[in-house]
C-alpha positions in Angstrom: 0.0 0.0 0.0 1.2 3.0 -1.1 1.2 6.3 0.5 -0.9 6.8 4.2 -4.6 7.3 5.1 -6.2 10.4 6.1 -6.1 11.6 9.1 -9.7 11.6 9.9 -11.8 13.1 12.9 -11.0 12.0 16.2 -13.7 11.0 18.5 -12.5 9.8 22.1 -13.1 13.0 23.8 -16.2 12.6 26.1 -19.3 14.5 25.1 -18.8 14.0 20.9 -21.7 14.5 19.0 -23.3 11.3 18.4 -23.3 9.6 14.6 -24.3 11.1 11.6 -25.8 7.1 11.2 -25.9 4.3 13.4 -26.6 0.9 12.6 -27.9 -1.6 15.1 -28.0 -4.9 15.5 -29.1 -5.1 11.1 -30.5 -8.1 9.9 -31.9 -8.4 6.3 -33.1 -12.0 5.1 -34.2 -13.0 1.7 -37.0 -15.6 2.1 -35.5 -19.3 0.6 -37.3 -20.2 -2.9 -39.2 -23.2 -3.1 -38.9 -24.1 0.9 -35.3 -23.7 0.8 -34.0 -22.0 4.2 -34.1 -18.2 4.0 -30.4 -16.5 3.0 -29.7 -14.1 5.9 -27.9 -11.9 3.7 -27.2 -8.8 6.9 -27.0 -11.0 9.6 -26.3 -8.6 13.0 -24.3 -5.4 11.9 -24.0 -2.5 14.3 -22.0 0.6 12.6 -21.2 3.9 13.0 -20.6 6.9 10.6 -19.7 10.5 12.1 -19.8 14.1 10.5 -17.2 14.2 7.9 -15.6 11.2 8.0 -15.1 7.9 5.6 -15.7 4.5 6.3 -14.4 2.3 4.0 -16.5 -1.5 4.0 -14.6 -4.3 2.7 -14.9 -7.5 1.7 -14.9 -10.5 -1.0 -18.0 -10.4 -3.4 -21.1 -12.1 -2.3 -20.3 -11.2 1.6 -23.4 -8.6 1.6 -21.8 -5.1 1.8 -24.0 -4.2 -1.3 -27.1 -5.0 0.8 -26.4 -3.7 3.9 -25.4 -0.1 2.3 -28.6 -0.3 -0.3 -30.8 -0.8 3.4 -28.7 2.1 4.7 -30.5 3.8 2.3 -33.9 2.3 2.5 -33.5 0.3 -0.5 -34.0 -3.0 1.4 -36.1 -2.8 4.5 -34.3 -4.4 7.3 -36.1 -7.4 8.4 -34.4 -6.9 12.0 -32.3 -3.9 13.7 -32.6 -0.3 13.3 -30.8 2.2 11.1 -30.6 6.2 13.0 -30.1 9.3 10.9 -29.5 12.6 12.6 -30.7 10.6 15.7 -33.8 9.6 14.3 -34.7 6.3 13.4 -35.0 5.8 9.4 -39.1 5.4 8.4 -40.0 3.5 5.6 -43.2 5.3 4.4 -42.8 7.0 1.0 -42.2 10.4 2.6 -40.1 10.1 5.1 -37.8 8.1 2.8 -38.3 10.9 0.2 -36.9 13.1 3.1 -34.0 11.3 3.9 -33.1 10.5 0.4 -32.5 14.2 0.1 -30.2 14.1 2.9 -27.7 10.9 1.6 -27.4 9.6 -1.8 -26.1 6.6 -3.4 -23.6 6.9 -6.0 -23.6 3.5 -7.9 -20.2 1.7 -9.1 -21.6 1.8 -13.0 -21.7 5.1 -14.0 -22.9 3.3 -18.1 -25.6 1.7 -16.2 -27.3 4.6 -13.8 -27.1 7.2 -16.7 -30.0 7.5 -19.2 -28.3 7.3 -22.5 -31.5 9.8 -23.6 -31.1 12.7 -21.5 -28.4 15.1 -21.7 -26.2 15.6 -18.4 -28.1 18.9 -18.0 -31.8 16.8 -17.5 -29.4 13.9 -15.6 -28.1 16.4 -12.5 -31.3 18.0 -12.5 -33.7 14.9 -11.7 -33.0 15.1 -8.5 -34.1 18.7 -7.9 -37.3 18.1 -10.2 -38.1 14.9 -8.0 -37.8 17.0 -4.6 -38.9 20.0 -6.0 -36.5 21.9 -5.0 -36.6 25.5 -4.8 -34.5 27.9 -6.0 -32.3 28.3 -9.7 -32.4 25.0 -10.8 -29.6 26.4 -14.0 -27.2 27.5 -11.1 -27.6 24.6 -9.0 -26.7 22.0 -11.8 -23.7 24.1 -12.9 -22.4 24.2 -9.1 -23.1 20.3 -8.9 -20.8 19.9 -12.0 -18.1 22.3 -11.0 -17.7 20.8 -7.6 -17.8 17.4 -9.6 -14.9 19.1 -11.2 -16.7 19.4 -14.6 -15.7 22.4 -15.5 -16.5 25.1 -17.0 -19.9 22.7 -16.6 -22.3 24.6 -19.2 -19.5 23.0 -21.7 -21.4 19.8 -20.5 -25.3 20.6 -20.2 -26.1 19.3 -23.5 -23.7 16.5 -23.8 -25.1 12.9 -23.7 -23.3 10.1 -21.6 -21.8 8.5 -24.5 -20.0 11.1 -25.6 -17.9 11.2 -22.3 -15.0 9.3 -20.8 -15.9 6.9 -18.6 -14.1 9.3 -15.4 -16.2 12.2 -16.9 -19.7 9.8 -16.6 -18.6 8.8 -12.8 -18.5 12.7 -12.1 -22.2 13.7 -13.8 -22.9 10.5 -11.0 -21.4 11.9 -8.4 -22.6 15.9 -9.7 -26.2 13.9 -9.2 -25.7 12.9 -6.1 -24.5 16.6 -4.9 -27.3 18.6 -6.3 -29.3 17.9 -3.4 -26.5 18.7 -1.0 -26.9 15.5 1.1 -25.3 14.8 4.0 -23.9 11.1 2.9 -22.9 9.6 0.2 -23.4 5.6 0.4 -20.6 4.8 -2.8 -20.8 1.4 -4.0 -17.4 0.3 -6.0 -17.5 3.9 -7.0 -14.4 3.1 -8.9 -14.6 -0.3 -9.9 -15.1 -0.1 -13.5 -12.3 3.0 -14.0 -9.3 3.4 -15.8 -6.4 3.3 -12.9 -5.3 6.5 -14.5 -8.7 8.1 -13.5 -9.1 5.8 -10.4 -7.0 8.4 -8.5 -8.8 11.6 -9.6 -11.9 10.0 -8.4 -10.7 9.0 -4.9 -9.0 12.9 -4.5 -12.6 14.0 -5.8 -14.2 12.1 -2.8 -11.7 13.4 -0.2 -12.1 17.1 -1.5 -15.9 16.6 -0.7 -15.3 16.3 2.6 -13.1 18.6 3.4 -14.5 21.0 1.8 -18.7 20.2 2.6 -18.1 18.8 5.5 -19.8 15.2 3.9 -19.5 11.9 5.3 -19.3 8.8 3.2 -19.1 5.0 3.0 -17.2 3.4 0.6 -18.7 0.2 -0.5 -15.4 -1.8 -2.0 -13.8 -5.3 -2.2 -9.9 -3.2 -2.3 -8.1 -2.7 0.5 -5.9 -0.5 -1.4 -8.7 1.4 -1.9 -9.7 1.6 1.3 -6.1 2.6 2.7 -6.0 5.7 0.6 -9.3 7.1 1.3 -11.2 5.7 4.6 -10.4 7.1 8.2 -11.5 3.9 9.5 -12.6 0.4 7.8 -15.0 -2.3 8.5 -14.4 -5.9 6.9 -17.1 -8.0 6.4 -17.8 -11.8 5.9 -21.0 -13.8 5.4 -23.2 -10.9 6.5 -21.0 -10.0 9.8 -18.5 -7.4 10.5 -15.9 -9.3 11.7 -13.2 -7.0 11.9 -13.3 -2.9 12.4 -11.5 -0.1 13.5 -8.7 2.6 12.5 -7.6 2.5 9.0 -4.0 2.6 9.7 -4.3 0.4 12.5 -6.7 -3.0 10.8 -4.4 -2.4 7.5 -1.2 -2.3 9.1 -1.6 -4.9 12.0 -5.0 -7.0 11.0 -5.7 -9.4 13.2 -8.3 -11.3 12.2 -6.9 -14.3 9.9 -9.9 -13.1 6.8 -8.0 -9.5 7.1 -4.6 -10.8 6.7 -5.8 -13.1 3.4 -7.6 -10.0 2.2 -4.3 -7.9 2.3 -2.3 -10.6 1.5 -3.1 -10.6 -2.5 -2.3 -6.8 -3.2 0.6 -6.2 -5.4 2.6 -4.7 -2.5 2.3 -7.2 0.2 4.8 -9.1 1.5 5.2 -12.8 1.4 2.9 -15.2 -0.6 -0.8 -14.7 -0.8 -2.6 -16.7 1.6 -5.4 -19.0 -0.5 -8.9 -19.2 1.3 -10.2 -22.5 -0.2 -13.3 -22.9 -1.4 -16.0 -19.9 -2.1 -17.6 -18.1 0.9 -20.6 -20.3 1.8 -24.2 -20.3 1.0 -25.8 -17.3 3.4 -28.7 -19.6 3.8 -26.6 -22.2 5.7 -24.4 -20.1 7.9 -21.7 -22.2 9.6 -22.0 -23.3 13.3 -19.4 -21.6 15.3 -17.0 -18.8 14.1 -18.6 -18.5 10.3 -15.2 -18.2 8.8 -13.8 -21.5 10.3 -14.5 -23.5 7.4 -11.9 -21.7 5.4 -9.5 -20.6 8.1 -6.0 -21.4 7.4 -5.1 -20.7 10.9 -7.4 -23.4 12.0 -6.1 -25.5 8.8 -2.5 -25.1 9.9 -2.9 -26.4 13.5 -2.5 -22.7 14.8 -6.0 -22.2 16.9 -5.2 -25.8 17.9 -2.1 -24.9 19.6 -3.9 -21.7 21.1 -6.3 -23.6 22.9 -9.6 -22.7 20.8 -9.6 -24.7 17.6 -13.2 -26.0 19.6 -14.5 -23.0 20.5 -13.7 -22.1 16.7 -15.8 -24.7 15.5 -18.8 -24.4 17.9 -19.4 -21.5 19.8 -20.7 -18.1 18.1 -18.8 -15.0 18.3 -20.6 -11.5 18.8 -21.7 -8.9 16.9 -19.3 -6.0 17.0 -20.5 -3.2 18.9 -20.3 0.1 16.6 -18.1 2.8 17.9 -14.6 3.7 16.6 -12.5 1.4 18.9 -10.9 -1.5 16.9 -12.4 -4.7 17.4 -12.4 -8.2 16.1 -14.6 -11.2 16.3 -12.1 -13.9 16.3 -11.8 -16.5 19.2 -7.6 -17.6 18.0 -6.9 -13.2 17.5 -8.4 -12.5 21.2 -5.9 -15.3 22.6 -2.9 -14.5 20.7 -3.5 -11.1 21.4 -4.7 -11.0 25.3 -3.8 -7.0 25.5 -5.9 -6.0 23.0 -8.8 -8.4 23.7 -10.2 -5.4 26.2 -10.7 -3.2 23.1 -12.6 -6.3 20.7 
């Protein structure tokens, strides 16, 4: 990993203002097709996001970060748990979610697929303020979307259609769409995924200048860890529908501790030593493994390691819990707490 992370807010002192969003105790389930069990896609998530800062969530495909940041949102209604805005539970009645859609906005990983190829980025930025009916210049607030999506001069842009841009230029009429309403959060779902790594960069320095500069908290939805390390003030990594690891950028990418973590960082270009190989795919969310949920691919319950520590069992059979939110690290690992008896008070 290249570079350092932000230095993001700090929030030990007593008497903080509490989240921007909490997250508590989430559970979403899919009901099973055909009598097949249900898939507990969210299964227990507690998270916290403050005023101004990044979270980064991470995590192989299929793990459920895409559904636990589309119910952030009130995309998928939580079938357990509670999700707090501005200290205020989130309502699922058309209205209130109209309300607090105008306050955080999701900015989708394909820019080729959220982008009407028949409407010019002028009618694009300025759905949103027809759908809200928002007051004021509507002309003025589209070109100060674009500019701060650095689109510039952005009347160049108010007739262009999304095929004639570049594929950074269509991520930043997204992102321009997203700002028109001047929300609060931005929930941003492999915002660069499907980018150039030339214009990977100008994206992530895009993000950052949001924040300092509006003051906007985000959470960055990604499976790259190198991603996460150049942008998030702290990072959450998730397996099979838990957050199983959490806490400090700097701190969970330069000393993980939980063994999913380590494999995670393992495979980027910079790391040192081989890449450690999780065998098999993550499995099925509708049969959730007794015990830890990551022991069945565990190489350090393969290699004899939570054997020698004295909780290979308790790997195997007893349930770890959810992570409390907060911005403490924490882990939810049964060998990391042993090896690492100092740090167990703090996860």
């Amino acid at each position: 990993m290249s570079g350092g992370a932000p230095t993001g807010p700090q929030h030990d002192a007593p008497g903080d203002p509490p989240p921007l969003l909490s997250v508590q105790g989430l559970h979403v389930t899919f009901p099973g097709r055909r009598g097949a069990a249900a898939a507990r896609a969210v299964d227990g998530v507690d998270l916290d996001i403050r005023r101004g800062e990044i979270v980064a969530l991470v995590g192989e495909s299929g793990c459920g970060k895409t559904t636990l940041a589309r119910s952030l949102l009130g995309l998928v209604r939580p079938t357990g748990g509670r999700v707090s805005f501005d200290g205020a539970s989130l309502e699922y009645s058309g209205r209130a979610l109209k309300a607090y859609r105008r306050r955080a906005q999701l900015v989708l990983q394909d820019p080729n697929g959220s982008l009407n190829p028949r409407h010019t980025v002028y009618d694009i930025v300025a759905e949103g303020l027809r759908i809200h009916d928002r007051a004021g210049d509507e002309r003025t607030a589209v070109a100060e979307a674009l500019a701060r999506a650095g689109l510039r001069p952005p009347e160049r842009f108010f007739l262009r259609y999304p095929h004639e841009l570049s594929g950074g230029q269509r991520q930043r009429v997204v992102i321009a769409g997203a700002l028109v309403l001047q929300p609060e959060l931005l929930v941003a779902d492999e915002p660069v995924a499907s980018l150039d790594a030339s214009v990977r960069g100008e994206i992530l320095a895009l993000l950052l200048r949001l924040r300092t500069e509006l003051g906007l908290a985000a959470l960055v939805v990604t499976h790259d860890l190198g991603l996460a390390w150049n942008i998030a003030d702290r990072v959450a990594v998730m397996y099979l529908g838990r957050i199983v690891e959490t806490g400090p950028v700097e701190q969970v990418l330069t000393a993980p501790r939980h063994p999913y973590t380590r494999a995670l960082l393992s495979v980027l270009p910079e790391a040192p030593g081989a890449p450690v190989v999780l065998t098999g795919e993550p499995p099925d969310p509708s049969y959730v493994p007794g015990g830890c949920r990551f022991h069945v691919r565990c190489p350090v319950l393969a290699s004899g390691e939570a054997e020698r520590a004295g909780v290979a069992d308790a790997c195997r059979n007893r349930e770890l819990e959810i992570l409390r939110g907060g911005d403490e690290s924490q882990v939810a690992c049964h060998w990391a707490r042993a090896e690492q008896p100092a740090a167990k008070g703090t996860g």
